[in-house]
C-alpha positions in Angstrom: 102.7 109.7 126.3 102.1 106.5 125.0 102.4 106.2 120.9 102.2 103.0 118.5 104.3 103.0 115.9 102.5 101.6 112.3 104.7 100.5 109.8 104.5 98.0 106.8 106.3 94.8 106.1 109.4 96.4 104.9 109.8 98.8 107.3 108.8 96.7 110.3 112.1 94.3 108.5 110.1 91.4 107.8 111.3 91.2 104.3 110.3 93.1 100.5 107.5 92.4 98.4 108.0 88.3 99.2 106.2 89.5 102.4 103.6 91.8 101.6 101.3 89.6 102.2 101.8 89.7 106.1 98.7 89.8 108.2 98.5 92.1 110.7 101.0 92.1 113.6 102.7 93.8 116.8 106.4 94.0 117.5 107.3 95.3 121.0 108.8 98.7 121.0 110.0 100.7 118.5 111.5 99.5 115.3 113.3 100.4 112.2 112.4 104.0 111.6 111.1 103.8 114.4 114.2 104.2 116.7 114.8 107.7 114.8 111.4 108.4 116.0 111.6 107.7 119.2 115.0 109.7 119.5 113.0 113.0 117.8 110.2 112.2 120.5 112.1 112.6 123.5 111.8 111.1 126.4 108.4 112.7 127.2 106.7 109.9 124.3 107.7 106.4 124.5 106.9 104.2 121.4 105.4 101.3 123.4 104.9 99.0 120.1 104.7 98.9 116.1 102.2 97.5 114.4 103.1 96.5 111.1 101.1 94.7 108.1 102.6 93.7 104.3 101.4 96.0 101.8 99.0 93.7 99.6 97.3 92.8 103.0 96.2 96.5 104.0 95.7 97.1 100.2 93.7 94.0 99.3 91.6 92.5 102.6 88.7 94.6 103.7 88.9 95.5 106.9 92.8 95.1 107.3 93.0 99.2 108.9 90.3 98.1 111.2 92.3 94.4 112.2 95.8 96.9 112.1 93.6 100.0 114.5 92.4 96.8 116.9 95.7 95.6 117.5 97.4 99.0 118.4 94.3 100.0 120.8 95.5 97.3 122.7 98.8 99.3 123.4 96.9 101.9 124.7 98.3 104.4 122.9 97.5 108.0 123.3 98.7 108.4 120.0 99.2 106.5 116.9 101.8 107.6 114.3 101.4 105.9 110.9 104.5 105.9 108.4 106.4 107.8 106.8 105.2 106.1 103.7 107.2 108.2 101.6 105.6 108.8 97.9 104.8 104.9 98.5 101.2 104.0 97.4 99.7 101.1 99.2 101.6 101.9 102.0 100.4 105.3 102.4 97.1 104.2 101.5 97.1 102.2 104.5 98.6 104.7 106.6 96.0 107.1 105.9 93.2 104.7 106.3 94.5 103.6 109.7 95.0 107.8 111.0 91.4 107.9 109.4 90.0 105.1 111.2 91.7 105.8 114.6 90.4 109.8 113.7 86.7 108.4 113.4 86.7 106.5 116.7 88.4 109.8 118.4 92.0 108.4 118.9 94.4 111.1 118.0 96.8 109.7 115.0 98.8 111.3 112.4 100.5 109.8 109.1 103.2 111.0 107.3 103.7 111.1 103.9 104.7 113.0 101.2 102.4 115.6 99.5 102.3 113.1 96.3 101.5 109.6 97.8 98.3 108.6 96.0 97.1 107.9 99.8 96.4 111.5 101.2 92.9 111.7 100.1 92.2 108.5 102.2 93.4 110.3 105.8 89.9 112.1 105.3 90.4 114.4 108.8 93.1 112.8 110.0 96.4 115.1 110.0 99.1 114.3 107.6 102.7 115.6 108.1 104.9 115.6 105.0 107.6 113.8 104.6 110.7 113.5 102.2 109.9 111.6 98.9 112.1 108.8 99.3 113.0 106.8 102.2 117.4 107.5 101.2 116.0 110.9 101.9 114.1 110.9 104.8 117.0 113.3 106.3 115.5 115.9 104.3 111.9 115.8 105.9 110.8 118.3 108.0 110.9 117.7 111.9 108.1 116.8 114.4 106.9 120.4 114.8 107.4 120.9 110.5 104.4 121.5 107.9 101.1 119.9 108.0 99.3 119.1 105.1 96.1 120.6 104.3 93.6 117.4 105.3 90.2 117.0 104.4 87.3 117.5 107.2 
């Protein structure tokens, strides 16, 4: 199974806040939290790229989940994975509107985030697993197969 991977600025280790306002962009593979992913997935899933955007971009520009969905339909994934964006706002708002958008257009996606990130309302049907509140704690999130939030349909 084919997956993309989307992650923001930090997590895709372009750089902090001094690079949140990154367009749009695709790294092959899997990367950063990524590789942990791809470990949990098996051998079954193979993360076939990450697409990444800063923060402030996917916050600010209209249409930047749109830009960030066209760029990983070109990976033709089966599935697109967005986060774990933690308890991280603009970042998990743009990982829910990016599972949301994919969700409209009948892609299956997921985010991850954790059951307080201002960003779960904006995953509309998508599915949302949780995840840890912090990133020094992701060891603490559930696995793959964990609990799914309630979404919105």
């Amino acid at each position: 199974m084919r997956v993309v991977h989307y992650l923001n600025q930090f997590f895709a280790g372009l750089g902090g806040e001094d690079k949140a306002g990154t367009a749009p962009g695709v790294k092959p593979g899997a990367v950063g939290p990524g590789r942990k992913l791809q470990e949990l997935l098996g051998s079954e899933h193979e993360i076939v790229a990450t697409v990444y955007c800063g923060d402030d971009y996917a916050a600010a520009q209209p249409g930047a989940a749109d830009a960030i969905l066209d760029l990983a339909r070109r990976e033709r994934p089966d599935v697109i994975v967005a986060g774990p964006a933690f308890t991280s706002g603009r970042y998990g708002v743009a990982c829910a509107l990016v599972a949301a958008a994919a969700t409209r257009e009948g892609l299956a996606a997921v985010a991850s985030m954790h059951p307080d990130n201002p960003g779960l309302d904006d995953a509309a049907a998508a599915p949302v697993v949780a995840c840890a509140r912090w990133a020094r704690r992701s060891s603490d999130s559930p696995p793959p197969s964990g609990r799914w939030l309630a979404t919105r349909p």
